[in-house]
PDB file of N, CA, C and O in Angstrom, chain B, residues numbered from 101:
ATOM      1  N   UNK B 101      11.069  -9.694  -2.874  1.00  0.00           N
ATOM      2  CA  UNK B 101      10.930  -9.987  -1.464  1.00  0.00           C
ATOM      3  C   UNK B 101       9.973 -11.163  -1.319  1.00  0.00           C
ATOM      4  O   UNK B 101       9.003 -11.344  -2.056  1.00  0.00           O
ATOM      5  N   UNK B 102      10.274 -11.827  -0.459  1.00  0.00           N
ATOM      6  CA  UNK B 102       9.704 -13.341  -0.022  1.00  0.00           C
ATOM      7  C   UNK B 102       7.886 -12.657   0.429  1.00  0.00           C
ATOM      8  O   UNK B 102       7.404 -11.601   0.840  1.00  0.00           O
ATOM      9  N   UNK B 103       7.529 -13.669   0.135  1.00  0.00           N
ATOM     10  CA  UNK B 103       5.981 -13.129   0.448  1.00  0.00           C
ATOM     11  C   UNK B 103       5.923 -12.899   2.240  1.00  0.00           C
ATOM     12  O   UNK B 103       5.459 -11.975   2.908  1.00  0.00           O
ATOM     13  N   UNK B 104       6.744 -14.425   2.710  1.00  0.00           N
ATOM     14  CA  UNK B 104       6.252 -14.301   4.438  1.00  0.00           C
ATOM     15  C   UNK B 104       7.109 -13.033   5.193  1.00  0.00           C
ATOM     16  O   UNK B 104       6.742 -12.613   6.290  1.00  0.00           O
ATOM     17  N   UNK B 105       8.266 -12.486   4.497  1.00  0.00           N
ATOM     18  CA  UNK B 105       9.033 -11.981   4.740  1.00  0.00           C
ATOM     19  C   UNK B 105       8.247 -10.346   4.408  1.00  0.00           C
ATOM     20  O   UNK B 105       8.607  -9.398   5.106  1.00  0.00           O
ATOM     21  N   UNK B 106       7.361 -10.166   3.498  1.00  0.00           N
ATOM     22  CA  UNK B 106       6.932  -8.794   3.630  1.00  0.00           C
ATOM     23  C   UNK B 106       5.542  -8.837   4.319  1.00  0.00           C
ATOM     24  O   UNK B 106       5.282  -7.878   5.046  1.00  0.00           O
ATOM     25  N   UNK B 107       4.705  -9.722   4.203  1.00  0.00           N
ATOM     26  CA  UNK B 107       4.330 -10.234   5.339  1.00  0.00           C
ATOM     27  C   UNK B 107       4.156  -9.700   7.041  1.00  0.00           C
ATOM     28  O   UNK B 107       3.433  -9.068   7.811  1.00  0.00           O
ATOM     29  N   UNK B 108       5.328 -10.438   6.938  1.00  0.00           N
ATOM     30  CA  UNK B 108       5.746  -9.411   8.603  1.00  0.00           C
ATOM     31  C   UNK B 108       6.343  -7.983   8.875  1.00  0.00           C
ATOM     32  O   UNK B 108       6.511  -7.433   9.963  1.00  0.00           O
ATOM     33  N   UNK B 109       6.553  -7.631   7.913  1.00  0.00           N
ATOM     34  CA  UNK B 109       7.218  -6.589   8.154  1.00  0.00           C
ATOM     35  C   UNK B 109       5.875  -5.238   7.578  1.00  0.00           C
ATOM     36  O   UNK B 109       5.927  -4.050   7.896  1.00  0.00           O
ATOM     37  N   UNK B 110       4.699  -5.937   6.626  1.00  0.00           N
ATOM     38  CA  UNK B 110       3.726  -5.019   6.653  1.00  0.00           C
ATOM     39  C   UNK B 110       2.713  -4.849   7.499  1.00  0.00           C
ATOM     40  O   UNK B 110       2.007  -3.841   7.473  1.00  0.00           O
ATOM     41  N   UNK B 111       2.484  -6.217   8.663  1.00  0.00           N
ATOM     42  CA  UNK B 111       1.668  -6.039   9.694  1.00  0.00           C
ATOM     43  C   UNK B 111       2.115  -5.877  10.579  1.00  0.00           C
ATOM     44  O   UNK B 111       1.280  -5.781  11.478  1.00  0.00           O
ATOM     45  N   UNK B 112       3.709  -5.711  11.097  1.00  0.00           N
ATOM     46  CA  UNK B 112       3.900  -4.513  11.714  1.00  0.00           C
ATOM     47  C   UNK B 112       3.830  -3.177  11.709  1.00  0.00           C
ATOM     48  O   UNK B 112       3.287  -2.527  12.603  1.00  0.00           O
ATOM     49  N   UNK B 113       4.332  -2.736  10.785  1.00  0.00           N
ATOM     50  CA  UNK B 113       4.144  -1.349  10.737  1.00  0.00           C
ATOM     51  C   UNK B 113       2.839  -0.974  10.586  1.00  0.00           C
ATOM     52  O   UNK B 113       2.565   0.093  11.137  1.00  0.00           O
ATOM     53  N   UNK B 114       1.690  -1.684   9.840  1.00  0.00           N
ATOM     54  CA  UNK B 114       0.317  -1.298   9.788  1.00  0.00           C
ATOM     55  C   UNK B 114      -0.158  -1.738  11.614  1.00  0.00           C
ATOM     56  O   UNK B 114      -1.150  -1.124  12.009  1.00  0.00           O
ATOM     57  N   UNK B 115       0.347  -2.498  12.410  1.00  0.00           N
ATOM     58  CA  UNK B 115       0.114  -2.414  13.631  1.00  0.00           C
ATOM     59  C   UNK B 115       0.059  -1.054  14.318  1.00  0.00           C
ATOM     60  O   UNK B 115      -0.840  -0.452  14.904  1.00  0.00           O
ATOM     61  N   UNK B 116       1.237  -0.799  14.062  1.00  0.00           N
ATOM     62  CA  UNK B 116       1.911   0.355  14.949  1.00  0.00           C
ATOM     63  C   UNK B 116       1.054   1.810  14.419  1.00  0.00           C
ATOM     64  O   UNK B 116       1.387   2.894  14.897  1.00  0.00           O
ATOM     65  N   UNK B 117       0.043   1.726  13.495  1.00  0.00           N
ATOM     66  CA  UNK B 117      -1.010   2.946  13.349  1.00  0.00           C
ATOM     67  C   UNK B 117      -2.427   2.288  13.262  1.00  0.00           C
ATOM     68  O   UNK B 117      -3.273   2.716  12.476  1.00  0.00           O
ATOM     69  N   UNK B 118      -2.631   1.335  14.017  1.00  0.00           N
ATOM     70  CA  UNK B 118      -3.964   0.523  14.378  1.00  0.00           C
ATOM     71  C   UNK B 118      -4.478  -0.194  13.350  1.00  0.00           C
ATOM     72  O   UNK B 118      -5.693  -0.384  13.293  1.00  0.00           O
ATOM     73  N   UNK B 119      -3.748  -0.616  12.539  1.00  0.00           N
ATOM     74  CA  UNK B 119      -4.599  -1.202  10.843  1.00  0.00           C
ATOM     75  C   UNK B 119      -4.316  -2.608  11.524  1.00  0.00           C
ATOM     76  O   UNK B 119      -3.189  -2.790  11.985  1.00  0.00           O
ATOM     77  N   UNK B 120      -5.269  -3.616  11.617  1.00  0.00           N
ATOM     78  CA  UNK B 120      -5.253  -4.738  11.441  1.00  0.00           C
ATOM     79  C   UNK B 120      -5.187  -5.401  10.194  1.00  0.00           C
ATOM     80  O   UNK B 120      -6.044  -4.778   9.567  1.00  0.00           O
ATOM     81  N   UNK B 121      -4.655  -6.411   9.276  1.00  0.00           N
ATOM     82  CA  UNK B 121      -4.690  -6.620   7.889  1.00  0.00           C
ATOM     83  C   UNK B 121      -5.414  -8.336   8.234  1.00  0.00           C
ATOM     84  O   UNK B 121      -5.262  -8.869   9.333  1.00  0.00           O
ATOM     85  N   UNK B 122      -6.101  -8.929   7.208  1.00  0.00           N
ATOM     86  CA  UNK B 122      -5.871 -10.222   7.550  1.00  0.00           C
ATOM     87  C   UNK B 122      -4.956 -10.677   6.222  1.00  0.00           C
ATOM     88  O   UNK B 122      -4.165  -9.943   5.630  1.00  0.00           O
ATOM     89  N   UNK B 123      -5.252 -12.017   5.918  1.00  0.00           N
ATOM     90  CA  UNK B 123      -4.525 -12.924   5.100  1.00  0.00           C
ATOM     91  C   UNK B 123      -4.240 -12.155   3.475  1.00  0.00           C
ATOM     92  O   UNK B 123      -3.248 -11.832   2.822  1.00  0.00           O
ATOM     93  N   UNK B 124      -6.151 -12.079   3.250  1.00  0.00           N
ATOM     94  CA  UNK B 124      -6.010 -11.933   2.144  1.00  0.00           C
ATOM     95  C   UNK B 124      -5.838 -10.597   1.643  1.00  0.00           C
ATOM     96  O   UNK B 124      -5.871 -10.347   0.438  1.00  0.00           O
ATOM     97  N   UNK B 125      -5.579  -9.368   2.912  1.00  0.00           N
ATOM     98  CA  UNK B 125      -5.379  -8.101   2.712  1.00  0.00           C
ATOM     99  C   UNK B 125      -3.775  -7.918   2.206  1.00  0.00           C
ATOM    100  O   UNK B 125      -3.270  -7.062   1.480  1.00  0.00           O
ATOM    101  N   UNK B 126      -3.190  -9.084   2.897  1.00  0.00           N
ATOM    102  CA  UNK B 126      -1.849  -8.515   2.719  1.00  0.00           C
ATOM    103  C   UNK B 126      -1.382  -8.977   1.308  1.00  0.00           C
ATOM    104  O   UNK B 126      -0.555  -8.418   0.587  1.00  0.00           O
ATOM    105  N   UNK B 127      -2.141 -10.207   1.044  1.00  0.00           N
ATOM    106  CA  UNK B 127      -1.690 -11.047  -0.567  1.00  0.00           C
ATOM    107  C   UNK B 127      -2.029  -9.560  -1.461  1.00  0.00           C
ATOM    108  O   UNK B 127      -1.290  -9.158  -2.358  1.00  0.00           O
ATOM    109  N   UNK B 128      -3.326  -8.834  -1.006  1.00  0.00           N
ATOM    110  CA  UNK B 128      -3.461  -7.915  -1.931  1.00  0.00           C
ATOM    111  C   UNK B 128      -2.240  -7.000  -2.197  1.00  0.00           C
ATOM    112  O   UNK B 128      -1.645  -6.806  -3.257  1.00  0.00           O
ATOM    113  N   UNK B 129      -2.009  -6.469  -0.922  1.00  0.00           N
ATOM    114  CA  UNK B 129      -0.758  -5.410  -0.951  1.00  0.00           C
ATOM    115  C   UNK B 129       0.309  -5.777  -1.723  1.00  0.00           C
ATOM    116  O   UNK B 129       0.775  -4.965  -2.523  1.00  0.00           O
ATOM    117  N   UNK B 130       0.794  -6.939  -1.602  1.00  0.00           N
ATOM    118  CA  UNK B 130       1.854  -8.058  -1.961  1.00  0.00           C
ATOM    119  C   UNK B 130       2.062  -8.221  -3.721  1.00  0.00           C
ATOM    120  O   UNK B 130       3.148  -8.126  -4.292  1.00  0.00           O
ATOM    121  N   UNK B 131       0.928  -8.447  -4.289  1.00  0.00           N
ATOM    122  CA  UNK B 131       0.237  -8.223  -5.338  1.00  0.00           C
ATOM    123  C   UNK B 131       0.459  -7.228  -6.124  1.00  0.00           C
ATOM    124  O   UNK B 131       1.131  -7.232  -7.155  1.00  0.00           O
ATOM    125  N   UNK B 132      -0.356  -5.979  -5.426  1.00  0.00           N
ATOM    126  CA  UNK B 132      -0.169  -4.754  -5.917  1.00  0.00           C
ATOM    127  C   UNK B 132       1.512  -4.195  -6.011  1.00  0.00           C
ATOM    128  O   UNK B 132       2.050  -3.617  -6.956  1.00  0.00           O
ATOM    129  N   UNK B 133       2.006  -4.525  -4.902  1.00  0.00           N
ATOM    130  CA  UNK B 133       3.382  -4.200  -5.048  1.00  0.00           C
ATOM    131  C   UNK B 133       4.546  -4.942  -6.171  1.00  0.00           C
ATOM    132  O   UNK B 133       5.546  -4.486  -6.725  1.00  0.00           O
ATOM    133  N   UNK B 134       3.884  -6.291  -6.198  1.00  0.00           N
ATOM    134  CA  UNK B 134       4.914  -6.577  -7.568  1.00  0.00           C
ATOM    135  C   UNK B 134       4.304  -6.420  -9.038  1.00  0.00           C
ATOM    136  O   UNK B 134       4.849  -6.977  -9.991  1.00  0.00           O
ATOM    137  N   UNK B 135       3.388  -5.801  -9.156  1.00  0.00           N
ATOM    138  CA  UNK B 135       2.717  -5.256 -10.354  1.00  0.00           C
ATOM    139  C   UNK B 135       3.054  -3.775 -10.418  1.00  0.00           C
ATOM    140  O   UNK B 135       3.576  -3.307 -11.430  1.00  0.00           O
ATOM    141  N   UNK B 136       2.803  -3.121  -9.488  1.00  0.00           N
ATOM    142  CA  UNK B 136       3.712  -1.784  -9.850  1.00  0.00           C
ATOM    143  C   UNK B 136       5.096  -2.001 -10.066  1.00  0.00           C
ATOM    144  O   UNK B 136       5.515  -1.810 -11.208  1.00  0.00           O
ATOM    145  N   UNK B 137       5.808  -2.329  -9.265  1.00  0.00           N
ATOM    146  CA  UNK B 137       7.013  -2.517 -10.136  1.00  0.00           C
ATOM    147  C   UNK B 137       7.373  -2.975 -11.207  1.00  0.00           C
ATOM    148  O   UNK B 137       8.330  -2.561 -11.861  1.00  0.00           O
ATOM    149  N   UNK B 138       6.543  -4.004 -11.540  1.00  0.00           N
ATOM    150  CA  UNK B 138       6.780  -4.655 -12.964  1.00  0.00           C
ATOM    151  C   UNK B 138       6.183  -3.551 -14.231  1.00  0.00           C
ATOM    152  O   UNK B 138       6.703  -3.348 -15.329  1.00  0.00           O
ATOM    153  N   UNK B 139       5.212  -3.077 -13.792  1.00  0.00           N
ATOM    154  CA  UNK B 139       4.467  -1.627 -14.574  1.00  0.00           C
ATOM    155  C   UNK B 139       5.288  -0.553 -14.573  1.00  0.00           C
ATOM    156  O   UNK B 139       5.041   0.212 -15.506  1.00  0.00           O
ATOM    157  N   UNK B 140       6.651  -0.034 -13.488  1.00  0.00           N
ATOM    158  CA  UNK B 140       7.114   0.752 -13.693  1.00  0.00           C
ATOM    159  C   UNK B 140       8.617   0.507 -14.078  1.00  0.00           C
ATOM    160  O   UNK B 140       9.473   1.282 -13.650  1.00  0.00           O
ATOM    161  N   UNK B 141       8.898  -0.385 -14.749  1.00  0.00           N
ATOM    162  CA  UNK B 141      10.188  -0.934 -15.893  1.00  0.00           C
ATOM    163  C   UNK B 141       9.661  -0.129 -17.247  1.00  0.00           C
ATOM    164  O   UNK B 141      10.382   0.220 -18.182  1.00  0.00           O
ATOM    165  N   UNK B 142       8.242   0.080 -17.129  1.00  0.00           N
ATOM    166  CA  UNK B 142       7.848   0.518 -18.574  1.00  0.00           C
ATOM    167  C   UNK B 142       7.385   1.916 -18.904  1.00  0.00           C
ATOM    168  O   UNK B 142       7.704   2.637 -19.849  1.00  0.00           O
ATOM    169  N   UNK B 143       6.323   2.184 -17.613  1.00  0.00           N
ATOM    170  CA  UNK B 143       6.591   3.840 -17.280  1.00  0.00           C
ATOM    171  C   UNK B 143       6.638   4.127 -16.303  1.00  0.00           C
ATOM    172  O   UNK B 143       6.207   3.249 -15.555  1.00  0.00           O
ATOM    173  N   UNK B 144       7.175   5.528 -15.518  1.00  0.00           N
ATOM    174  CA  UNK B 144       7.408   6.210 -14.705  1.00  0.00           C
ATOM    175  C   UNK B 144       6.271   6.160 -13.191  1.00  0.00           C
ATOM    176  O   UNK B 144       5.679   7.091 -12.645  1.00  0.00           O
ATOM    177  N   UNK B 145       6.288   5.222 -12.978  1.00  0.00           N
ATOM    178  CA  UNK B 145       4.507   5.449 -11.564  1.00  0.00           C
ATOM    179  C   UNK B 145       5.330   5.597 -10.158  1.00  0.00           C
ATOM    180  O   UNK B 145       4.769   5.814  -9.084  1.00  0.00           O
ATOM    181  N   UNK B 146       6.530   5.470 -10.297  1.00  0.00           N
ATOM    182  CA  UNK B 146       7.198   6.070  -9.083  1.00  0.00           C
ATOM    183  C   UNK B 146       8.818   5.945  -8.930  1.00  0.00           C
ATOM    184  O   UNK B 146       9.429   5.354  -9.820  1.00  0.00           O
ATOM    185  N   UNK B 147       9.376   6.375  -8.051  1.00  0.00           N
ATOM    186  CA  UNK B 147      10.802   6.958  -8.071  1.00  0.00           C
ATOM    187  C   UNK B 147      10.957   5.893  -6.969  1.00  0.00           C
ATOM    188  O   UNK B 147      11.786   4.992  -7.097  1.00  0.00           O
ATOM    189  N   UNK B 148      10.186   5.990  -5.919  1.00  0.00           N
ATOM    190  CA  UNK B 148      10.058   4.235  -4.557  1.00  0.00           C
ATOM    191  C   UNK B 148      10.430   3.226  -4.969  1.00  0.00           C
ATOM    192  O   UNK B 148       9.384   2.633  -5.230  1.00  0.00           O
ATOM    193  N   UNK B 149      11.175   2.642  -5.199  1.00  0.00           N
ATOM    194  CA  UNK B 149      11.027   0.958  -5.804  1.00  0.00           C
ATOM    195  C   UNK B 149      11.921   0.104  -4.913  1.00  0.00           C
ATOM    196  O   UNK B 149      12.290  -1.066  -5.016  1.00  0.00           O
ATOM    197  N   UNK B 150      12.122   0.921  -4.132  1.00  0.00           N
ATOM    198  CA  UNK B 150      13.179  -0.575  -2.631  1.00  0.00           C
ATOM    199  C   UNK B 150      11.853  -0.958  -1.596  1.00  0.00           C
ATOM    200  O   UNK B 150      11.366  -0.142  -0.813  1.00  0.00           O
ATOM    201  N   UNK B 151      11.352  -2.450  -1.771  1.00  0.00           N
ATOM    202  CA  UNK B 151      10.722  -3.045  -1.061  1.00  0.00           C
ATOM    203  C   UNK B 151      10.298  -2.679   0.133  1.00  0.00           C
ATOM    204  O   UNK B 151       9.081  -2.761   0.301  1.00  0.00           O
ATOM    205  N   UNK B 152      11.201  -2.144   1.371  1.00  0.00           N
ATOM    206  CA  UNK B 152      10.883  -1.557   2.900  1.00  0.00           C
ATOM    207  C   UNK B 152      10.527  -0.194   1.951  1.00  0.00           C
ATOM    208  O   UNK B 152       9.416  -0.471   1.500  1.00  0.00           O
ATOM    209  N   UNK B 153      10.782   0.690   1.600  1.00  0.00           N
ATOM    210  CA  UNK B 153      10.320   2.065   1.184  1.00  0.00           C
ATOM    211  C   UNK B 153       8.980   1.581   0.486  1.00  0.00           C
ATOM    212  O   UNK B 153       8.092   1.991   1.233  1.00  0.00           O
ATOM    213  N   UNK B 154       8.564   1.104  -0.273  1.00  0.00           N
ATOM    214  CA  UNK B 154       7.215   0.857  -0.551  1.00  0.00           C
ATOM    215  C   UNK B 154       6.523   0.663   0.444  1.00  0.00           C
ATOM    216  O   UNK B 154       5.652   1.521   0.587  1.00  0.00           O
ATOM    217  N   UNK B 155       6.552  -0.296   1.378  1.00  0.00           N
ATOM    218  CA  UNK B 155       5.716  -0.662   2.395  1.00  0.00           C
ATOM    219  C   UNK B 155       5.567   0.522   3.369  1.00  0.00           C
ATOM    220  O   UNK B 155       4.517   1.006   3.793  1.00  0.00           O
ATOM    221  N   UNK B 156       6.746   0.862   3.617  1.00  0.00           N
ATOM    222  CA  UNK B 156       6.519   2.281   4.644  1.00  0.00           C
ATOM    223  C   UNK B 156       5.856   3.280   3.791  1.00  0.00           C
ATOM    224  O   UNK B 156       4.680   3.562   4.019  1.00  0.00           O
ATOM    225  N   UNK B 157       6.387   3.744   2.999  1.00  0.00           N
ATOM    226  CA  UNK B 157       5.770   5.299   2.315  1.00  0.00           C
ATOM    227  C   UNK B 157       5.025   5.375   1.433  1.00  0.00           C
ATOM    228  O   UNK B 157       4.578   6.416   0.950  1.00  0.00           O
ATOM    229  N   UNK B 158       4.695   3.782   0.961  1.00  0.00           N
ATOM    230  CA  UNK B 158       3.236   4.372  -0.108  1.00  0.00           C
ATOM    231  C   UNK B 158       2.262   3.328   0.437  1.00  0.00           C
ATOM    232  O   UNK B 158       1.101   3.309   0.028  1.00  0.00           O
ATOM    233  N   UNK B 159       2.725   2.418   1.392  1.00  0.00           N
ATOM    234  CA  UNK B 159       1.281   1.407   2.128  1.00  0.00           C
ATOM    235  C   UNK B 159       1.009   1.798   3.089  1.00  0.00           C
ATOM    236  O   UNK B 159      -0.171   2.150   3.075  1.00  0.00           O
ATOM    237  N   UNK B 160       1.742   2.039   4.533  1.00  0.00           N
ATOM    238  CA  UNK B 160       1.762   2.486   5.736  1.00  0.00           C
ATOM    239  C   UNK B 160       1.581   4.227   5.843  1.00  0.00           C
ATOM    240  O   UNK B 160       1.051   4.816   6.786  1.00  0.00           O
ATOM    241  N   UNK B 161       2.174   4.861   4.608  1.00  0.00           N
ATOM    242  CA  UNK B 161       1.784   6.356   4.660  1.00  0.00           C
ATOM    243  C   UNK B 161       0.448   6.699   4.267  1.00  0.00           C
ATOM    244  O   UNK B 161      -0.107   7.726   4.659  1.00  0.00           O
ATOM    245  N   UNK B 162      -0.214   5.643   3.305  1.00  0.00           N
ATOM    246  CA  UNK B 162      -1.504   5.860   2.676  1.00  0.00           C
ATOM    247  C   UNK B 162      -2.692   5.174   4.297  1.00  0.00           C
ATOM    248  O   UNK B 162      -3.428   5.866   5.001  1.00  0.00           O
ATOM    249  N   UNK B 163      -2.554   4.350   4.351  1.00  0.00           N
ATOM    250  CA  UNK B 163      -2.569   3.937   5.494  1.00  0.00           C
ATOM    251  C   UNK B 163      -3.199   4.984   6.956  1.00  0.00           C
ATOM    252  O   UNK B 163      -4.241   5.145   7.591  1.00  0.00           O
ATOM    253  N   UNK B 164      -2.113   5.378   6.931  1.00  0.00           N
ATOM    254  CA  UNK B 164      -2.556   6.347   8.306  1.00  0.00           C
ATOM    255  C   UNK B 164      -3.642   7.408   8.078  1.00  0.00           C
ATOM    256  O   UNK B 164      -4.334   7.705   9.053  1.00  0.00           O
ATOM    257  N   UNK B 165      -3.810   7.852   7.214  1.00  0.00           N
ATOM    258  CA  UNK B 165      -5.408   8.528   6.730  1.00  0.00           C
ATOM    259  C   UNK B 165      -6.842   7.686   7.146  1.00  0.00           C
ATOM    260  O   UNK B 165      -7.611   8.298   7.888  1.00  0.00           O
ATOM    261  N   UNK B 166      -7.152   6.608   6.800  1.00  0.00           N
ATOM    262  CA  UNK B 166      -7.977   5.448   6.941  1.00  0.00           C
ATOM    263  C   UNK B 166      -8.533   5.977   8.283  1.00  0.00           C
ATOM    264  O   UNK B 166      -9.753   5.840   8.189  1.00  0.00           O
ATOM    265  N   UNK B 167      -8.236   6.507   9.471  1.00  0.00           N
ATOM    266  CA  UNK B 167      -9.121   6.573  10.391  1.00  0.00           C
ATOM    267  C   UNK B 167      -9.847   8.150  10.837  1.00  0.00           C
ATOM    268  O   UNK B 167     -10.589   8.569  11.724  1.00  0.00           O
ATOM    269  N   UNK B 168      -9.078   8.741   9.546  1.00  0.00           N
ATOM    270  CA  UNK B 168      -9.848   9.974   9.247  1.00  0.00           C
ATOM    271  C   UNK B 168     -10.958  10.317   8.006  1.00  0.00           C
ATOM    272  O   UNK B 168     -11.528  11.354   7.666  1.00  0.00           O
ATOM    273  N   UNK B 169     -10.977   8.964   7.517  1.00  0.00           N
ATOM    274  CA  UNK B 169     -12.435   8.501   6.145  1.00  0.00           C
ATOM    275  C   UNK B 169     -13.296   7.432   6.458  1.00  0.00           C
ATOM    276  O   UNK B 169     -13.230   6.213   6.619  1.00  0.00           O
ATOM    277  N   UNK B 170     -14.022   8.225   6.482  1.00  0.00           N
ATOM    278  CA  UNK B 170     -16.069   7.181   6.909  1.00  0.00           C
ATOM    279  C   UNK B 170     -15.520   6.495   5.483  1.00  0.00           C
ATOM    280  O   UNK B 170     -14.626   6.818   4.701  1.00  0.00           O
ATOM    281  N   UNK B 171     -16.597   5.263   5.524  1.00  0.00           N
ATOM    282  CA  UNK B 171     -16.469   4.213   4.449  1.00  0.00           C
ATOM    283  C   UNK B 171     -17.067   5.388   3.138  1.00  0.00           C
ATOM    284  O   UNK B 171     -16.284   5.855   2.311  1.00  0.00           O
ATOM    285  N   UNK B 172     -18.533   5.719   3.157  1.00  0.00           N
ATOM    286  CA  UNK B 172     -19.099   6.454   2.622  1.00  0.00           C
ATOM    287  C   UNK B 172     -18.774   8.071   1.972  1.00  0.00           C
ATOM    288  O   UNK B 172     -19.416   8.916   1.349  1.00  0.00           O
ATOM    289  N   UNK B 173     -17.585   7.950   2.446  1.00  0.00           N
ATOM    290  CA  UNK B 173     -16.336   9.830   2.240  1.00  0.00           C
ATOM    291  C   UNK B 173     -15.804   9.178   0.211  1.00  0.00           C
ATOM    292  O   UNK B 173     -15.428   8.123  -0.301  1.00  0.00           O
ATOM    293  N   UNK B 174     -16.026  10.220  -0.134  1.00  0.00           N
ATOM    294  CA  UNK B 174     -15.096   9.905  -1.192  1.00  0.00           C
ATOM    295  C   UNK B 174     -14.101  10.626  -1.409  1.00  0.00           C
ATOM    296  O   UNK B 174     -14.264  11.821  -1.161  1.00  0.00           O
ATOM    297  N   UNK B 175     -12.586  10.139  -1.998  1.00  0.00           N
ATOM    298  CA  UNK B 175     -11.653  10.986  -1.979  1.00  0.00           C
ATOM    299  C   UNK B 175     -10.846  11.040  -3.226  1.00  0.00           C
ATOM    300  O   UNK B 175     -10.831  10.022  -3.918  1.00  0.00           O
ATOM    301  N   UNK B 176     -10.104  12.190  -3.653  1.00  0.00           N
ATOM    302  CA  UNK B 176      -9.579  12.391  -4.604  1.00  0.00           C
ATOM    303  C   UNK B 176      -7.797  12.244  -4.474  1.00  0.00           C
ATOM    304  O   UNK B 176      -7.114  13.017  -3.802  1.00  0.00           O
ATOM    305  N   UNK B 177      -7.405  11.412  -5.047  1.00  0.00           N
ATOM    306  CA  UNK B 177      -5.620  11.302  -4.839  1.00  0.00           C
ATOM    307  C   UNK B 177      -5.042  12.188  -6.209  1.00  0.00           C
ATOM    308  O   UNK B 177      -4.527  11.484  -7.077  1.00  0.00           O
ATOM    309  N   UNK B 178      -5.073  13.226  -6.391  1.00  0.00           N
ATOM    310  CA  UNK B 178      -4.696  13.959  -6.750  1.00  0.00           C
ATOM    311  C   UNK B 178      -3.615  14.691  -7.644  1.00  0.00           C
ATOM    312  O   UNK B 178      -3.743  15.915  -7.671  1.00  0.00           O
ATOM    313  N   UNK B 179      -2.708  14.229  -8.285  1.00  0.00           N
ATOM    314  CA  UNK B 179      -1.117  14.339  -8.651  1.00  0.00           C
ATOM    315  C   UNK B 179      -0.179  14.271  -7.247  1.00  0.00           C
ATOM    316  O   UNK B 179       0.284  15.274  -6.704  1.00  0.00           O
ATOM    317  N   UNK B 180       0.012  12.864  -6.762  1.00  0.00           N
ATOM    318  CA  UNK B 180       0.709  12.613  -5.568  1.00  0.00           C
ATOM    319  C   UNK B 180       1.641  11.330  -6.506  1.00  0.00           C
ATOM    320  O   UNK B 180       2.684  10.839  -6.072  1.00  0.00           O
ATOM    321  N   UNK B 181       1.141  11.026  -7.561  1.00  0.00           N
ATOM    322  CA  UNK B 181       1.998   9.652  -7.966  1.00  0.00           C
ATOM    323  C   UNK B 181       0.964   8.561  -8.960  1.00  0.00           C
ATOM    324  O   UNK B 181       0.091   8.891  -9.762  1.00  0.00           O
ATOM    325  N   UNK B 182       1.220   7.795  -8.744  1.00  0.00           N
ATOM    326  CA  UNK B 182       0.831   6.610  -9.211  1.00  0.00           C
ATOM    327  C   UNK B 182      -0.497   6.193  -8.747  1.00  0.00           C
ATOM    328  O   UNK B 182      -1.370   5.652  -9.426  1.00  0.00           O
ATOM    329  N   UNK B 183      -0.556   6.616  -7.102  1.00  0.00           N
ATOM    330  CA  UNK B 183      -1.456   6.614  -6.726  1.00  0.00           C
ATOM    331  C   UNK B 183      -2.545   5.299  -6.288  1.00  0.00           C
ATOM    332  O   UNK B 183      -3.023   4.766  -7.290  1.00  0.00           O
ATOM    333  N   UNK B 184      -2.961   4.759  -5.105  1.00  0.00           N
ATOM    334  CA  UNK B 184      -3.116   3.943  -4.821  1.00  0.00           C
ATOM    335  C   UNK B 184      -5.025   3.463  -4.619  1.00  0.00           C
ATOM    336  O   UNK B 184      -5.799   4.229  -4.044  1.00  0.00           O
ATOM    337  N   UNK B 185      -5.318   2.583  -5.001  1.00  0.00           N
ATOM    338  CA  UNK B 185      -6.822   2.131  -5.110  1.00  0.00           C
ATOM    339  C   UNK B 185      -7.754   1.353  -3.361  1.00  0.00           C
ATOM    340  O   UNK B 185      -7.573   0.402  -2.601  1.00  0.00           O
ATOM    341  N   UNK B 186      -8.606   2.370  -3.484  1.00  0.00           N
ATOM    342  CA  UNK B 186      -9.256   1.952  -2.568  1.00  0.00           C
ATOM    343  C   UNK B 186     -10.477   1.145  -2.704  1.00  0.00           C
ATOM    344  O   UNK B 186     -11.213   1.332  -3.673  1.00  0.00           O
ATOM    345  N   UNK B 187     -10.721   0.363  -1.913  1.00  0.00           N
ATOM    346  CA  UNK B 187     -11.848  -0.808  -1.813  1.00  0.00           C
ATOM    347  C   UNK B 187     -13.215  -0.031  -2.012  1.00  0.00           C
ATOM    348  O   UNK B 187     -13.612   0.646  -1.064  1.00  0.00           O
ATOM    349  N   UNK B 188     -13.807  -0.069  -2.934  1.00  0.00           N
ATOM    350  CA  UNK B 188     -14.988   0.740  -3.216  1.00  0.00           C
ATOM    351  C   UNK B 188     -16.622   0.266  -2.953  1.00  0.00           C
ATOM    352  O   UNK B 188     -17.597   0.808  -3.475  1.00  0.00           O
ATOM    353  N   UNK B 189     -16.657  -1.264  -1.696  1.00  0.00           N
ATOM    354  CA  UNK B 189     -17.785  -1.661  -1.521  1.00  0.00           C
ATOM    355  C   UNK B 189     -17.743  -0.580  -0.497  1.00  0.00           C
ATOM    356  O   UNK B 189     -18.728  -0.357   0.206  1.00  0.00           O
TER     357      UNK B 189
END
């Protein structure tokens, strides 16, 4: 997927549950998303691998938690998957 093209389609849906992203939030996502896939040609980190299903159900689903964790909360992701990394300043 085209970078400007997921782009828009991840700061919408992160709109539509109050996440503002800027520039370099989304290069991250963007990033992360073609490295898991390229990581999971080799092992198993998820069964997701169509571009809109990533963005909805493992960015935008992880996502909607965020306004139920203080910066200072720590949390455990658990056997859910592959599992996704949070900003730890």
């Amino acid at each position: 997927m085209e970078f400007e093209v997921f782009k828009n389609k991840l700061i919408n849906k992160m709109n539509k549950i109050n996440i503002n992203l800027d520039e370099e939030q989304v290069k991250m996502f963007y990033n992360y998303m073609n490295i898991l896939l390229e990581w999971n040609k080799f092992m198993n980190l998820t069964a997701i691998t169509e571009y809109n299903e990533i963005i909805l159900k493992h960015f935008v689903d992880c996502g909607i938690v965020v306004k139920f964790i203080d910066n200072e909360d720590k949390i455990l992701d658990l056997g859910t998957g592959a599992g996704f990394p949070r900003n730890s300043n």
